[in-house]
C-alpha positions in Angstrom: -20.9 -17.9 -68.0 -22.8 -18.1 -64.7 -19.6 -19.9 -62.9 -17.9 -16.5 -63.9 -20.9 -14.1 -63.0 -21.3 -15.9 -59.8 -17.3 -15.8 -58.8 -17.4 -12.3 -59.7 -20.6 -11.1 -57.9 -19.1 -13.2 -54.7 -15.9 -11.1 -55.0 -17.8 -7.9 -54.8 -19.3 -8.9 -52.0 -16.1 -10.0 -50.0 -14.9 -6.5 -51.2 -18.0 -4.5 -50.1 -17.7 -6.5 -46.9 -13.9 -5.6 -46.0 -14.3 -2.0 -47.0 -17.5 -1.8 -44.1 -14.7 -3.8 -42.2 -12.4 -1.3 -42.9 -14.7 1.9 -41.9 -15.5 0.2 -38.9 -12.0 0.1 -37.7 -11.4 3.8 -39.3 -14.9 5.2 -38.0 -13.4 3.4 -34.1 -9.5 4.5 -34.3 -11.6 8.3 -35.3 -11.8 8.5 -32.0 -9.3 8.9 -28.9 -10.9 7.2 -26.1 -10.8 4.2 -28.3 -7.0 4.3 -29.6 -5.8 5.2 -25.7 -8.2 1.8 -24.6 -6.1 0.3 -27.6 -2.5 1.4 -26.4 -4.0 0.6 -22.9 -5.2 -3.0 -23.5 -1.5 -3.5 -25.3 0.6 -2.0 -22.6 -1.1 -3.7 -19.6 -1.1 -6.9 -21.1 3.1 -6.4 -21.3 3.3 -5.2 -17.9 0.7 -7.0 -16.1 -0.5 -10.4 -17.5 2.9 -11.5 -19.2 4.9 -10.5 -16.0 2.3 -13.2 -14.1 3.0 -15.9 -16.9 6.7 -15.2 -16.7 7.3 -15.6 -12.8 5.3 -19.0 -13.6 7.8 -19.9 -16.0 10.8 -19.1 -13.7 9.3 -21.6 -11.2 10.4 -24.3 -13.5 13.8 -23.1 -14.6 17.5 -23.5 -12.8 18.9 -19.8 -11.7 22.4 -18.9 -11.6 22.5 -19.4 -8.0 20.7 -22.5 -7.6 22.9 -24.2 -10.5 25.4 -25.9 -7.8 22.3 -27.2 -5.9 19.8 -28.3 -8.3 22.6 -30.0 -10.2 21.9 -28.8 -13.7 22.7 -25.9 -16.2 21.3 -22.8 -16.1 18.0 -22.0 -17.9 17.4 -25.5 -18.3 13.9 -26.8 -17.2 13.3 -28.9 -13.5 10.7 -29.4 -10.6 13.0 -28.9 -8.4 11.3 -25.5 -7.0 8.3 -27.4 -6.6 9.6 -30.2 -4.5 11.3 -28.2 -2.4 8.6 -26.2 -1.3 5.7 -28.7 -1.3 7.3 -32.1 -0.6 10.2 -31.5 0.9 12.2 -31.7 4.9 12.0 -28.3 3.9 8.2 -27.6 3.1 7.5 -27.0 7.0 10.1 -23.9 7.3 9.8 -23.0 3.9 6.2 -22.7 3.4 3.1 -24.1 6.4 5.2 -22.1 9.0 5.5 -18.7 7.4 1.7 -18.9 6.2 0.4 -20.4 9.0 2.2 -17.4 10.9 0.6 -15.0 8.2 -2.8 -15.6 8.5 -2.6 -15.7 12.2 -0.8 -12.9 13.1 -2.9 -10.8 9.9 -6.6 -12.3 12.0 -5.6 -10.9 15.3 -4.2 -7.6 13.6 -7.6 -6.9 12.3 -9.3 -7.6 15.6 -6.8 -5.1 17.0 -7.6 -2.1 14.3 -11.4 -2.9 14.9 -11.0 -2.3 18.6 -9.0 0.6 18.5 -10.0 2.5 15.1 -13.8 1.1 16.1 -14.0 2.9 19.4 -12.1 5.6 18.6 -14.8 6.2 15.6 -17.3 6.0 17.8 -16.3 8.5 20.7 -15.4 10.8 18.1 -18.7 10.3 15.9 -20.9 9.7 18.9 -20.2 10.9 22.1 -19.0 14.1 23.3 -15.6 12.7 24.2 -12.9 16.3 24.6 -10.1 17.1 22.3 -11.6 15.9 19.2 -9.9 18.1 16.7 -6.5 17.6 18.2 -6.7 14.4 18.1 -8.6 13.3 15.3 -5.6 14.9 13.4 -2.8 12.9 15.3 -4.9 9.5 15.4 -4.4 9.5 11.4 -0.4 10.2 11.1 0.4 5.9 12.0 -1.4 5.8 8.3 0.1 8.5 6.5 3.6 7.3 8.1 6.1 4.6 6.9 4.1 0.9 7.4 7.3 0.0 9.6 7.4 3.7 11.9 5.6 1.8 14.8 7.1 -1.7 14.2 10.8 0.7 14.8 9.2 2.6 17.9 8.3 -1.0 19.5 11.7 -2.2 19.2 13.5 0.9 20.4 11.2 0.9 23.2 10.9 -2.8 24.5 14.3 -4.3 22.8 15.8 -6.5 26.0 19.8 -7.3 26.1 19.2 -11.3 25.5 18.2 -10.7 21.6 19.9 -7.5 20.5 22.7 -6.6 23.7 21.3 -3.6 24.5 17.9 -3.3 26.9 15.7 -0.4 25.4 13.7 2.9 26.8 10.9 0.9 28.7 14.1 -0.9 30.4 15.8 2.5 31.1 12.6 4.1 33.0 11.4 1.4 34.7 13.8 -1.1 35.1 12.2 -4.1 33.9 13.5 -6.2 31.5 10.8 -6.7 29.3 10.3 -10.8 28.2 11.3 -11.9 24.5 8.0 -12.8 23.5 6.5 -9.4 24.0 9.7 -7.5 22.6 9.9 -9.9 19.1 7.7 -12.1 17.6 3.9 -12.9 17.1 2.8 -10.3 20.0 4.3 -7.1 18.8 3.6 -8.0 15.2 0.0 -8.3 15.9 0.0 -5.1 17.8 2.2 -2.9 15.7 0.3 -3.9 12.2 -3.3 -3.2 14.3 -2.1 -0.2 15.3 -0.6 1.1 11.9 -4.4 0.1 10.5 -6.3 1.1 13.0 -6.9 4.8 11.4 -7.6 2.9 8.2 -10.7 1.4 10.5 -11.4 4.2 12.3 -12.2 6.5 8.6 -14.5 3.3 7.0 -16.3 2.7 10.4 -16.2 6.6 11.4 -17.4 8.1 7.8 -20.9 5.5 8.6 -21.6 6.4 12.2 -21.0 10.4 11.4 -24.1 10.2 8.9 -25.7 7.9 10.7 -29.5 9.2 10.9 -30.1 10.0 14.4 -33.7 9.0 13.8 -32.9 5.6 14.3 -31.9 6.5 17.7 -34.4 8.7 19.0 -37.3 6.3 18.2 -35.1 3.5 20.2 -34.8 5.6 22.9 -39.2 6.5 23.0 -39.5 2.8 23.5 -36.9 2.6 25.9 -34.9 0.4 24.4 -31.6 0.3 26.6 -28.2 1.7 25.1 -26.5 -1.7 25.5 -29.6 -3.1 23.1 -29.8 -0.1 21.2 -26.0 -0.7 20.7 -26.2 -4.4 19.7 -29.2 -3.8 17.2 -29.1 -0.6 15.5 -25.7 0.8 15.6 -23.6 -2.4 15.3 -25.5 -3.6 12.5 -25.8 -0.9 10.6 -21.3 -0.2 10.4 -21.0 -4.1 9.8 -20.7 -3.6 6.2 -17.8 -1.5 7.0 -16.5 -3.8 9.5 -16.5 -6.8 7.2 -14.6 -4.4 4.6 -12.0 -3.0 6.7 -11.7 -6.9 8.3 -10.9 -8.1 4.7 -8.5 -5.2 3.7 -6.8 -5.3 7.1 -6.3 -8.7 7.0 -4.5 -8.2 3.0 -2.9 -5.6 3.9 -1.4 -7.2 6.7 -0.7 -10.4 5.0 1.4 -8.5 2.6 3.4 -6.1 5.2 6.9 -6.9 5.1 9.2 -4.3 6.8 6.8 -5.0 10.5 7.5 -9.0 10.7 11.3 -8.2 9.3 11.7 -5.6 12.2 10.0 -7.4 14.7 10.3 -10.9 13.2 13.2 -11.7 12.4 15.5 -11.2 15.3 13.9 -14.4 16.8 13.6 -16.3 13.6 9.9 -15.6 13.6 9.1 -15.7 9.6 5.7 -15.1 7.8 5.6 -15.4 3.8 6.8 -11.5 2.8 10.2 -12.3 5.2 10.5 -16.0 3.6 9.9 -14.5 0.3 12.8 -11.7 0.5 15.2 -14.3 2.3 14.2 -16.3 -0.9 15.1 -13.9 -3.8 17.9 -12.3 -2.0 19.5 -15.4 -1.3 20.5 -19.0 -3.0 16.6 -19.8 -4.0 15.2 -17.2 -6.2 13.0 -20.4 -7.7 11.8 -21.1 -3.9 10.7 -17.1 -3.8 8.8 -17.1 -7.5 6.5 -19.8 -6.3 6.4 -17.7 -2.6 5.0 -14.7 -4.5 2.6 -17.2 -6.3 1.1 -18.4 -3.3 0.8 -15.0 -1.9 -1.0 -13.4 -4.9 -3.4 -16.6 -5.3 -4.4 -15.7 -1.4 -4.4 -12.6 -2.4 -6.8 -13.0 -5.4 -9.2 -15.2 -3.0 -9.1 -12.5 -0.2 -10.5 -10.0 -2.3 -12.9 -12.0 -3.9 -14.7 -12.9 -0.5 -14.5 -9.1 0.1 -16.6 -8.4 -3.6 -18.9 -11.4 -2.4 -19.3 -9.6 1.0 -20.2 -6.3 0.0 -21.7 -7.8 -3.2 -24.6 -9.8 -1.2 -24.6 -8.0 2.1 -27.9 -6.5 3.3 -28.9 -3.5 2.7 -28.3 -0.7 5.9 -29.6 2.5 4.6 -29.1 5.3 6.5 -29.6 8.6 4.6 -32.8 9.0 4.6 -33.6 12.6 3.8 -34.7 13.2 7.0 -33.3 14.7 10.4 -29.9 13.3 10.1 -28.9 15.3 13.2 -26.2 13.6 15.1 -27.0 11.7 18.9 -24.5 12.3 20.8 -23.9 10.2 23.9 -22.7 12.1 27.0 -20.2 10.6 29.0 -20.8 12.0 31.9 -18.7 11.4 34.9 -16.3 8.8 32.0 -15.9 12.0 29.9 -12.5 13.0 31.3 -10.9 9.4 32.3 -12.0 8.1 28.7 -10.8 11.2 26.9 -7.7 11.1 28.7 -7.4 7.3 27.6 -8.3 8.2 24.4 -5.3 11.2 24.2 -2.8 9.1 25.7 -3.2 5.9 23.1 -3.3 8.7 20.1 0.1 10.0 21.5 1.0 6.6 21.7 0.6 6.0 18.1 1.7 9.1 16.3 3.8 11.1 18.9 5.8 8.6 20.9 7.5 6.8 18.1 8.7 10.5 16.4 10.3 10.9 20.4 12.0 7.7 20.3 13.5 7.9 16.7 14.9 11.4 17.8 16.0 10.2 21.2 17.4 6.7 19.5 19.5 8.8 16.9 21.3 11.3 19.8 22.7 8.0 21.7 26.6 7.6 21.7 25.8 4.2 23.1 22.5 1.9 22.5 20.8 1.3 26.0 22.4 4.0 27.7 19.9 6.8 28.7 22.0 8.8 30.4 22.4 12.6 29.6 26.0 12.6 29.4 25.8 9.5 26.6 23.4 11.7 23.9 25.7 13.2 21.1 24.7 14.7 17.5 27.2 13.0 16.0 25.0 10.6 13.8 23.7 14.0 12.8 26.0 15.9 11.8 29.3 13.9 13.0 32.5 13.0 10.6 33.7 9.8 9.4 36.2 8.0 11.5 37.8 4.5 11.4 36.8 2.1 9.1 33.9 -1.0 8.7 32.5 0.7 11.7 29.5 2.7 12.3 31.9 5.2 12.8 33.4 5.0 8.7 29.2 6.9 8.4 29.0 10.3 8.4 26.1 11.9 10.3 23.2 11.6 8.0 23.0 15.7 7.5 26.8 15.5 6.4 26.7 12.4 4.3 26.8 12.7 0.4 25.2 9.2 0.6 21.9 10.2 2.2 21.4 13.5 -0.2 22.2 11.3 -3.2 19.4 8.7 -1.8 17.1 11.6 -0.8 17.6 12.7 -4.5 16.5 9.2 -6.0 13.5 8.8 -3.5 12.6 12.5 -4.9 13.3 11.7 -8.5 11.4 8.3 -8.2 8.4 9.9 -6.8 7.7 12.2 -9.3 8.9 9.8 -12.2 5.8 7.3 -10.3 3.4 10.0 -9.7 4.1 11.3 -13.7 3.6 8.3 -15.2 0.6 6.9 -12.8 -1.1 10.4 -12.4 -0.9 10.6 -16.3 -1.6 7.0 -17.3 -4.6 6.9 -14.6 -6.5 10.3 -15.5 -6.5 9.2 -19.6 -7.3 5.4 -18.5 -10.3 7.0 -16.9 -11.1 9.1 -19.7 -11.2 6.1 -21.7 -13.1 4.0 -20.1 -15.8 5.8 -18.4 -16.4 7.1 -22.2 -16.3 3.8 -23.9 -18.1 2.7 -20.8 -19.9 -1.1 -20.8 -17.7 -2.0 -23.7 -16.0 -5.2 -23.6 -12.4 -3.5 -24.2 -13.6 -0.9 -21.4 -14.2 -3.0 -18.8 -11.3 -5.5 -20.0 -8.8 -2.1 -19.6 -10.4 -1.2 -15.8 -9.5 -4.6 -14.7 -6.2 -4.8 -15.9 -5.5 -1.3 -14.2 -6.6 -3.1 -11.1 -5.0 -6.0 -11.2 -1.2 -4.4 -9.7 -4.1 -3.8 -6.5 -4.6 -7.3 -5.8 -0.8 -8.1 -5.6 1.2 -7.6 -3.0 3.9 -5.5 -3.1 6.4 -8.1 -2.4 5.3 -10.8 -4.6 5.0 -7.4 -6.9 8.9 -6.8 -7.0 9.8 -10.5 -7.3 7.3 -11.2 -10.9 9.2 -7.5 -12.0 12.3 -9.4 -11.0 12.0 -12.2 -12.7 10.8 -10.4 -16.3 13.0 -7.6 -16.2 15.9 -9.3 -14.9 17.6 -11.0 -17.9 17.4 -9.4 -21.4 13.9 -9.9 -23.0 13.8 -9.3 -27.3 14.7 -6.0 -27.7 14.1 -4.7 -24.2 17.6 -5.1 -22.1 18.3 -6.4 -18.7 16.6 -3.5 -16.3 17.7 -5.1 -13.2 20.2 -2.4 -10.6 18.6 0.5 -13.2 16.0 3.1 -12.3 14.2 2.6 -14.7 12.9 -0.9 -13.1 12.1 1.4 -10.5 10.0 3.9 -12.0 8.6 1.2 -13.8 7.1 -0.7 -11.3 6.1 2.1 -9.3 4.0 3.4 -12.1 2.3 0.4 -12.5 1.6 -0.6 -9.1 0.3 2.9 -8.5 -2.1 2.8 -12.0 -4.7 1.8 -9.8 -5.2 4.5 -7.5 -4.8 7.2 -9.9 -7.0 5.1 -12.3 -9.7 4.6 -9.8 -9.8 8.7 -8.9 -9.9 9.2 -12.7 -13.1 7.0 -13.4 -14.9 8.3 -10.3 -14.4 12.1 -11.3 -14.8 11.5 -14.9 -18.1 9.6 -14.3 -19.0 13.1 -12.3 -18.3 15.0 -15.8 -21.3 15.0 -18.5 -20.1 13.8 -21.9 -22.2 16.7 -23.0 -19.7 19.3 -22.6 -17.2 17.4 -24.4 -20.0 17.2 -27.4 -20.7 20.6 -27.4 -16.4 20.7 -28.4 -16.5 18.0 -30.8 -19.3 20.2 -32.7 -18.0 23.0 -32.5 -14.3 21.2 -34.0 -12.1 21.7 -31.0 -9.3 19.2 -31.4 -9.1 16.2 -29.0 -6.1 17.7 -27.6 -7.2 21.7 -26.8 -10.6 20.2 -25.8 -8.4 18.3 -22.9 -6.5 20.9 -21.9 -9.1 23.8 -22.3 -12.4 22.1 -21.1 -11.8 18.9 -19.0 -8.4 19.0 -17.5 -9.9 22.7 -15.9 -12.6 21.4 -14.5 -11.1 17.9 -13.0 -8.0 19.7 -11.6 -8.2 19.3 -7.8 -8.9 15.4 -9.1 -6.2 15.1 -11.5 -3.6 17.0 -8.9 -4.3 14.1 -6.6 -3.9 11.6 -9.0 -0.1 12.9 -8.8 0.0 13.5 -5.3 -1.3 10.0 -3.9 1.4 8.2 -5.9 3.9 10.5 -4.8 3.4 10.6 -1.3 3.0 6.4 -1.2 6.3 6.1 -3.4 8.2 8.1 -1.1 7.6 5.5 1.6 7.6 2.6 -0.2 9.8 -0.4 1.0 8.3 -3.7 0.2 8.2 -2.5 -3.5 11.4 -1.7 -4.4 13.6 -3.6 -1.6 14.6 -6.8 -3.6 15.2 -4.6 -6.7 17.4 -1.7 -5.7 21.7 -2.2 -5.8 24.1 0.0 -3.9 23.7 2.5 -6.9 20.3 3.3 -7.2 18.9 3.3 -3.6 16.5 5.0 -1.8 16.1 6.4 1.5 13.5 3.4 2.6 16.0 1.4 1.3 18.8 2.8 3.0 17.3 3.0 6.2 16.9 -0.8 6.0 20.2 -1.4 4.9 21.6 0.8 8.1 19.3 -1.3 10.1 20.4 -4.8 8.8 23.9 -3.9 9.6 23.0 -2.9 12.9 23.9 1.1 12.6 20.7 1.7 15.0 21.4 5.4 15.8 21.6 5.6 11.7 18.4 3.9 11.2 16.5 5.9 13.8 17.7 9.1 12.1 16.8 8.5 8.5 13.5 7.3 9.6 12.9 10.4 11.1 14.4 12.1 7.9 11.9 10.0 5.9 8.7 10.7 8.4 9.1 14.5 8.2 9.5 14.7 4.2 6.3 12.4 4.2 4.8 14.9 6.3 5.7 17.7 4.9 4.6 16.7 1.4 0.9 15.2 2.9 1.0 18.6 4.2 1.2 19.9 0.7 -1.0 17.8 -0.6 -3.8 18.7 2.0 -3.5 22.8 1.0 -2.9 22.1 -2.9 -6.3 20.0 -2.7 -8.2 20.6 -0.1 -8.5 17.0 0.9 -7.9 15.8 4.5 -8.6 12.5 5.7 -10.4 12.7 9.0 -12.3 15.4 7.3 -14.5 12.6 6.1 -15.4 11.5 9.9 -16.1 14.6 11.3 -15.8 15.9 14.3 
């Protein structure tokens, strides 16, 4: 009798516990922050962490064009990859080279962007240099351009007959034939990719000297400090928090550029890890290039983590102190015109000489002829003659090819700033309101992690998930949607980052006062918080947009003949040596990128070099 009063009293119990069980998970899926952070936690972990653990599978299995090589079927499981690239003849062109050439050419390229984006900062922040307006809006176009618009105007301008056959404008005014290492190679890599950072310096460094508190200053200058010690102990200390950031960015974003080294690099052999990577996948060793990407995203990984560390246990420089926080300017004096005149002619060096040569390199009959008499529109608006030629192209505003790439550069953009301007905002929503949560922050790292990989490496793990049929999901590989797909996700984090920092801005209050008044989930969104976070949310669309329109590294190892886009076709113009063809649809691509930044600036109200003043 007790056995049976026992077993059923413990059955109640296990009942009474699964129904609290139950209300718990009833009372949590009541609410929608919770079920998106579900969907969230389910989706990412498909597109995102299994991706990763795929490519690491790949690196271990015989491709279909490695199958005559390696020596065994296809699918079946070998080391081979691994050899190759680590103990190998091989390993020193395959792998030391290309990252010893990487992290060398990426350290000089942030000394270059400090130099330039750091003293251009400064003249505009500080000193009453001329012509700051002007040209604070010109210095920022290298960043809103293409990555590869400089690394094209360098090798227009300095190309020399021994490498290419043709000597370039530098040659044609001057008469100089410019030597190969400063045309191709290490030199003009560094340069180009400082250059094409250098405004990304010049906003971090600039935004800290602007609001600098001039107090600082003034009670230097009552103790007579000098301006070089004044310099070297207030002011330099005080932006080396955003020096150290914009070192560590510069130096990831350059290790992951791909388009500068394959312009600039690859004419005299000179490879880095994104050009051995592409060469890799595109070629005979798609195994080599899955454990290429590896390697970049594990130096990726460790990159940023020095740069949490940095900013994590970095001293303290405050400098809004609700005080005088007037400005100190430093007058140039007799330097004011030469230096502003220096300071004009680099900017036009950056953002205005490269549009010149792209327009001048498109109207040439004949590369390295400057002559009057050899410019022609006919890669313009020019039709097709002959065949296997340049001459089988139309001009680019007459052929159906470059409309229907135009189109799916268009279409791709909106499909990536849809789906990441859509996905981000609710992401945001959802974890700012389940914020501290385990599943929150597990969700806000996840919508990071596409951040921390390169772009490159990026493509190849998409490449190697999405390439062969996966359960139900097909082979997406020469489709758009692997396009759209990958562009969504490695766009999440921008859009997810503006929709946590605007929704932390919002008081969960006025949600609350819907919730008791019984406004649905879904009228409260469209009626309470999507008004008030519009200019937010409309640049969660527009950020994706504008980057997916001139994307390259992202989607060059995934497009075919029939879904390209204009980056795309550019490159393929390029690799086929159509230079007048290049020239012109980089030109094409620089003014739609333009135009739409252009939009995006009136439909928002943001501008860039707003935020250094001026």
């Amino acid at each position: 009798m007790d056995v049976c009063v026992r077993s059923l009293f413990d059955l109640s119990r296990k009942e009474n516990h699964m129904k609290k069980r139950w209300n718990r998970i009833k009372t949590f899926l009541s609410k929608p922050y919770n079920v998106l952070l579900v969907l969230f936690l389910v989706v990412l972990t498909f597109l995102v962490v299994i991706p990763l653990i795929s490519i690491v599978g790949d690196t271990f299995l015989v491709h279909s064009q490695e199958k005559s090589r390696v020596g065994q079927a296809v699918g079946t499981f070998t080391t081979y990859h691994w050899k190759r690239v680590f103990a190998s003849e091989y390993s020193t062109s395959l792998l030391w080279h290309p990252i010893l050439h990487s992290i060398y050419t990426s350290a000089w390229a942030c000394v270059v962007a400090i130099l330039i984006g750091g003293s251009f900062a400064w003249l505009v922040s500080r000193s009453d240099m001329r012509w700051k307006g002007l040209m604070t809006k010109l210095f920022i176009f290298p960043y809103i351009m293409p990555s590869w618009t400089l690394a094209l105007a360098w090798k227009n301008f300095f190309k020399n007959i021994d490498v290419t056959g043709s000597n370039g404008i530098f040659y044609s005014l001057t008469g100089i034939a410019v030597p190969t290492w400063f045309a191709y190679g290490e030199f003009p890599i560094i340069i180009v990719t400082g250059m094409h950072y250098a405004p990304f310096a010049y906003i971090l460094i600039g935004g800290i000297l602007h609001n600098m508190d001039a107090n600082l200053e003034e009670a230097a200058i009552i103790l007579k400090t000098k301006r070089l010690r004044m310099f070297t102990r207030i002011t330099i200390p005080i932006v080396m928090p955003a020096v150290l950031s914009t070192i560590i960015l510069v130096f990831s974003g350059a290790m992951a550029s791909f388009a500068t080294p394959q312009f600039l690099g690859l004419p005299v052999r000179y490879y880095v890890l994104t050009t051995e990577l592409y060469a890799s996948i595109n070629g005979t060793n798609p195994g080599v290039g899955y454990i290429l990407a590896m390697i970049m995203i594990v130096l990726s990984v460790i990159i940023m983590t020095i740069n949490q560390f940095l900013i994590g246990n970095r001293k303290s420089y405050a400098t809004v102190t609700g005080k005088s926080a007037n400005i100190s300017i430093f007058h140039l004096g007799f330097w004011r015109t030469p230096i502003s005149c220096l300071a004009f002619f680099v900017v036009m060096t950056m953002s205005v000489i490269p549009l010149v040569t792209f327009a001048l390199e498109s109207l040439l009959a004949f590369t390295g002829d400057y002559n009057f008499s050899n410019l022609t529109l006919s890669f313009w608006i020019g039709q097709a003659q002959g065949h296997d030629t340049w001459q089988s192209e139309p001009g680019i505003l007459r052929n159906p090819e470059v409309y229907r790439t135009l189109g799916n550069s268009l279409k791709l953009a909106f499909t990536c700033a849809v789906g990441a301007g859509t996905l981000g905002f609710l992401a945001g929503y959802s974890i700012v309101r389940r914020r501290g949560s385990f599943i929150s922050k597990t969700v806000e790292n996840l919508t990071f992690i596409p951040y921390l990989i390169p772009s490159m490496a990026f493509a190849a793990i998409y490449l190697s998930m999405f390439s062969t049929r996966r359960g139900i999901i097909p082979s997406l590989y020469g489709s758009f949607a692997i396009l759209a797909l990958i562009g969504t996700v490695k766009y999440l984090p921008m859009a997810s980052r503006s929709g946590v920092n605007s929704m932390m801005q919002l008081s969960p209050e006025i949600e609350e006062a819907g919730i008791i008044m019984g406004v649905p989930w879904v009228k409260r969104m469209t009626r309470i918080i999507i008004p008030i976070e519009k200019a937010t949310i409309v640049s969660g669309y527009l950020l994706p947009f504008i980057s997916a329109m001139r994307e390259l590294s992202l989607f060059v190892i995934l497009v075919t003949a029939n879904n390209r886009v204009l980056t795309t076709l550019l490159f393929f113009y390029d690799e086929k040596g159509y230079t007048q063809f290049s020239n012109a649809v980089n030109l094409l691509i620089i003014i739609v990128v333009l135009i739409i930044n252009f939009a995006v600036e009136k439909l928002t109200g943001a501008s860039i070099e707003k935020g250094v003043g001026g």
